[in-house]
N, C-alpha and C positions, 0 to 999 in steps of 0.2 A: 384497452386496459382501464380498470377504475382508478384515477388519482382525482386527491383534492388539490388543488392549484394555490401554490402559497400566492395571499393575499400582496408580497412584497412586489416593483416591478420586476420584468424581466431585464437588464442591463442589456444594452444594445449592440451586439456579436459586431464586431472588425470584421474586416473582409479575411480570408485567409489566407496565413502567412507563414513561411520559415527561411529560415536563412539558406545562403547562398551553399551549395552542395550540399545538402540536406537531405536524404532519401527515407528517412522515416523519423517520426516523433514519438516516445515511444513516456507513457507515462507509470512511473511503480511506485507501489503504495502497500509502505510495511502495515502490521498488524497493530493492533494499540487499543481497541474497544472502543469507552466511550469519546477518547481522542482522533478518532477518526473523522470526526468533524470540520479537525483541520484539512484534512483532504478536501473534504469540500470546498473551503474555502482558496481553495488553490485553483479548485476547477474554474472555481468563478472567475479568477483573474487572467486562467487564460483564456479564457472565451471571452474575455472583455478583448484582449489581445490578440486575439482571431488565430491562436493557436490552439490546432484538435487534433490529438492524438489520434496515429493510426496503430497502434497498441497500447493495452490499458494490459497492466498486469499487479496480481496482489497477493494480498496473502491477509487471512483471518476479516478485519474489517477492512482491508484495502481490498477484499477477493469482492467482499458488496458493492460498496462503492465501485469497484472497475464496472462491474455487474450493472450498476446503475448507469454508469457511463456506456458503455458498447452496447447494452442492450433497449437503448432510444435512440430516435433520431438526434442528431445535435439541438436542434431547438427543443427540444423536451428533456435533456438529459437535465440540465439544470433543476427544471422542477423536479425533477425525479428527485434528486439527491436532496434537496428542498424539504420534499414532501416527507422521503423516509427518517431527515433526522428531526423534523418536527412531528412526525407518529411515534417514532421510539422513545423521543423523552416530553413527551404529551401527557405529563401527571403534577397536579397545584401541587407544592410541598409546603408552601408559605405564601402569603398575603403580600407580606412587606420585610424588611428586615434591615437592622442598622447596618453601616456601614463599615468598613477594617477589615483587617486581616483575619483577625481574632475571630470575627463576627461569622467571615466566610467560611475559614475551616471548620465551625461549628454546620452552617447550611450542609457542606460539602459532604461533613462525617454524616451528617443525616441521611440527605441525598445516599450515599453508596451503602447506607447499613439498609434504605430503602429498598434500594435494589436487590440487594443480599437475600432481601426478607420475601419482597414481595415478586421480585423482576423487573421486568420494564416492557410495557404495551407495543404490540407487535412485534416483540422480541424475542424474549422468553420468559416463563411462568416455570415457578417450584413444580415438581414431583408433590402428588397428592401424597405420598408417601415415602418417609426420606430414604435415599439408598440402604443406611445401615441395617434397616429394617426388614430388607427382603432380603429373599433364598438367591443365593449362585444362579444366573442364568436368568433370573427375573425380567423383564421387559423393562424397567428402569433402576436394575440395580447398579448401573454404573454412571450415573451422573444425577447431580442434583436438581439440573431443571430441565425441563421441552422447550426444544426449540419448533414448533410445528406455528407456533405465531409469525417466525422469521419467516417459514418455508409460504405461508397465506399472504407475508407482504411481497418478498421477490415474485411471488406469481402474478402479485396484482404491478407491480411497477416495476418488473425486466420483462420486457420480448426477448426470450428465449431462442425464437424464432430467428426473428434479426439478430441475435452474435451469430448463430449459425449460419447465415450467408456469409460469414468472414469478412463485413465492409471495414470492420476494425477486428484488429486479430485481440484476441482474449486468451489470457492463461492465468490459472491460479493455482499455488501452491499446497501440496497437504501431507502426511505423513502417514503411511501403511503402517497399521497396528501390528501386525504379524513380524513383517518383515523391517520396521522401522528405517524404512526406505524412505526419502523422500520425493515426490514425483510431483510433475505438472502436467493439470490438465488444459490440453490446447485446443482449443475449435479450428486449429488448421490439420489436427489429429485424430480430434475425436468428438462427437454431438455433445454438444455443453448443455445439461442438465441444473433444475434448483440443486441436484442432490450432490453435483461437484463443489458449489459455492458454500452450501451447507459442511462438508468436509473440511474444505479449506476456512472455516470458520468452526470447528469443533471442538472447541481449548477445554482438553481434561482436568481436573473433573467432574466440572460445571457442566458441560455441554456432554451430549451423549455421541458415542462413535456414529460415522454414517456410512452405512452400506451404499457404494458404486461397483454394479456389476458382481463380482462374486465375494469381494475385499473390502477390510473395513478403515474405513480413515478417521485420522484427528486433524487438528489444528495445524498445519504446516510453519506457526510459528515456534514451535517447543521443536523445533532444528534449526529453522534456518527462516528468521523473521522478514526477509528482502528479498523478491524476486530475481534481483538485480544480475544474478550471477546465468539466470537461463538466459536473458536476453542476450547479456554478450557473450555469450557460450555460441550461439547461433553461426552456420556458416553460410551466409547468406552476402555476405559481401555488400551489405548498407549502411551510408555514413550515417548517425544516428544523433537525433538531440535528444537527450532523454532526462528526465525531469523525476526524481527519486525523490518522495517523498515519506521521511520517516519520522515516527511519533516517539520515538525515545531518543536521548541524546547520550551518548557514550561520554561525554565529558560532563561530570558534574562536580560539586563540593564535597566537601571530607563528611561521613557524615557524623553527628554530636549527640542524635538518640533512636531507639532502636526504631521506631516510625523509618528515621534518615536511612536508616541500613536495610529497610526493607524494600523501601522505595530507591533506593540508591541501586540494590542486589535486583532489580524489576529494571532498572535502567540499563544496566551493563546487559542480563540475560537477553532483554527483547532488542536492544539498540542492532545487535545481530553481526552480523559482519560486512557491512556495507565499505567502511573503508578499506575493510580489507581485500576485500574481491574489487573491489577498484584499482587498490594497486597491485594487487596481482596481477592484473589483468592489461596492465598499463606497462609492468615488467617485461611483459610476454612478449606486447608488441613491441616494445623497443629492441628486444633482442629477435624479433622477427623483421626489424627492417634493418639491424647491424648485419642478419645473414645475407637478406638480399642485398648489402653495400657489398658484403665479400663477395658474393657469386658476378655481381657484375661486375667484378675487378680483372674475373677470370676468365683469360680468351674463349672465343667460343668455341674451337676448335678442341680445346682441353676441358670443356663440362662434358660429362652424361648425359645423355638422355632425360636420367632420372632429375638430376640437376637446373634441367633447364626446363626442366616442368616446374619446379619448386621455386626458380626463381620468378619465370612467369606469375605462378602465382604469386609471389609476393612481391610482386611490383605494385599490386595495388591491394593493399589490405586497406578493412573496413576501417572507418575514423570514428570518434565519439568524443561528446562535450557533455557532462553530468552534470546535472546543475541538483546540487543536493540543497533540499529543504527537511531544515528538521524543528519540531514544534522546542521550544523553551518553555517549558514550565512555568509558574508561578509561584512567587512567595510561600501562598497560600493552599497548595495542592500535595496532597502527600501520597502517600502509597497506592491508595484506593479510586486513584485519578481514573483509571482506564476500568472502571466501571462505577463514574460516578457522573451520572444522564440526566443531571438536573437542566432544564433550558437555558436555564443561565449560562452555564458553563459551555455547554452547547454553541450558542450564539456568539463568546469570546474565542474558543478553539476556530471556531466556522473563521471570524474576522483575523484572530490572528495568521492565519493559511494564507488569505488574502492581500494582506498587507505586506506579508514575507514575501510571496509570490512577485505584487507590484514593484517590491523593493529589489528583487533580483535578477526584474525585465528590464530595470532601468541603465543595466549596465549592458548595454549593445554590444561590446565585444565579448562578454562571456559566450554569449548564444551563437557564437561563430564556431562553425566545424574548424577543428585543428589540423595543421599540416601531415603531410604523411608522414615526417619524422616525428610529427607530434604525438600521434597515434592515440590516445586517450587523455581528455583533460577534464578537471574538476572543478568545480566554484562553489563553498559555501558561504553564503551572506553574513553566517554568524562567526563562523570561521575566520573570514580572509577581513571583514569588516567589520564584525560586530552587531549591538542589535543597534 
């Protein structure tokens, strides 16, 4: 594959590690555009931490990124991610520029009206022609830019190839136009394609639908912005550490002007339902190990058949520790955050991922599988402790 090799060093990979009962690491990465940075930034700290996923799952820019991650070797997935988001926001906007808040949101409104206007390199480029302008049925009369730059870079920097050996299991989210279904595609299912990742990144609409197989997909985050809810859906009976990494935060400020309301109404839409399928799902098991306390209250002589299948089974239900990371915003950053690819901004998301990541290795008991009455537990940094 052709990549250029960021110039920074490589940070030097731990040996590899997970805690005690641990049968898979499982890594998911909401949607969010040019916030996706922070993902990266998280990758790097666990790979300093000799923690690697053996599931990457995403949705929109988390379906690239995972994309970037499964589809190298570990010692190159780094630079992968490296490389793609120093190619995507690879444009001078400015020389120099004072310093403030004031100062920034002036760069920042640039920066995203740049993007608007022009795109962003090896990502996407305007329609030579804007949608309104063409007939029903036109070849780009349903979205305003091409993504055929993105589909040139995942060629050049995912092995396609390697996710389909399944060494890390891959899935990405996306949404059936037809049917407004939403569905995941798995490489333990089905041959992973640029054209899945493309799907699972096709937010209308900017981006244009993508044909996989006979059906057309969008963006799988205009339903459901968090993988989170296929993983523990799964009956596979593995304790799981899994590391959710999301780009909007469901709790913010009141907002005071309509900038606040738009970006606020962007926060709540994309934030997704992440807490919620946690606890729901945390409900489930608890009331699945109250059944197996009744069933094994009751002589064995007086169970069914059927009963004592059921209780067997739930003698040992799968365990989970969520370790949710969510990026926090800036002062300075408004509505236009999650497509504004200036470098700058870029290198702050990338570091802040990083930092949050370090800051929530640091707590050794969180990353421990929960008891089997415990059945699923959660830890946010910003949450439970703050920034």
């Amino acid at each position: 594959m052709v990549r250029r090799m960021d110039t920074k060093p490589m940070p030097e990979m731990a040996a590899p590690w997970r805690p005690k009962d641990c049968e898979r690491v499982a890594l998911v990465l909401q949607g969010g555009g040019a916030l996706g940075a922070y993902q990266g930034g998280v990758y790097e700290a666990l790979m300093e931490a000799g923690i690697e996923p053996d599931w990457v799952s995403g949705v929109s820019i988390g379906a690239i990124n995972a994309a970037l991650i499964a589809g190298n070797s570990p010692a190159d997935r780094l630079p992968a991610l490296r490389e793609f988001w120093r190619r995507v926001t690879d444009r001078t906007l400015w020389l120099a520029a004072p310093d403030g808040d004031v100062f920034r949101q002036g760069r920042n409104a640039y920066s995203s009206f740049t993007t608007a206007l022009f795109g962003q390199p090896g990502f996407f480029e305007p329609h030579k022609i804007n949608p309104w302008l063409l007939p029903a049925g036109a070849q780009d009369a349903t979205s305003y830019y091409d993504i055929t730059p993105l589909q040139r870079t995942l060629t050049e920097l995912v092995d396609f190839d390697l996710i389909n050996t399944k060494q890390v299991r891959f899935s990405v989210g996306a949404v059936n136009v037809l049917s407004g279904n939403f569905v995941f595609f798995d490489n333990v299912r089905e041959k992973i394609t640029p054209a899945h990742v493309l799907a699972s990144g096709a937010l209308p609409p900017a981006f244009p639908m993508v044909q996989v197989g006979t059906d057309y997909f969008w963006d799988g985050g205009i339903v459901s912005n968090t993988p989170l809810q296929h993983l523990l859906a799964q009956d596979d009976n593995l304790n799981s550490l899994v590391f959710q990494v999301d780009l909007f935060s469901a709790n913010g400020p009141l907002p005071r002007t309509i900038q606040d309301v738009i970006a606020r109404h962007k926060d709540i839409m994309y934030s997704s339902r992440t807490r919620q399928v946690t606890d729901m799902f945390a409900r489930l098991q608890r009331w699945k190990y109250r059944c197996y306390e009744a069933l094994v209250a009751i002589p064995e002589d007086v169970l069914t058949d059927e009963q004592r299948t059921m209780r067997d089974t739930l003698s040992d239900l799968p365990r989970a520790t969520i370790l949710q990371l969510i990026y926090q915003k800036q002062a300075y950053e408004g509505a236009a955050r999650d497509y504004e690819f200036s470098a700058d901004s870029m290198r702050e998301h990338w570091q802040n991922g990083h930092e949050d990541t370090r800051k929530t290795l640091a707590y050794k008991n969180w990353l421990e599988i929960p008891s089997k009455a415990g059945g699923i537990v959660t830890h946010d940094l910003h949450r439970d402790y703050g920034r």
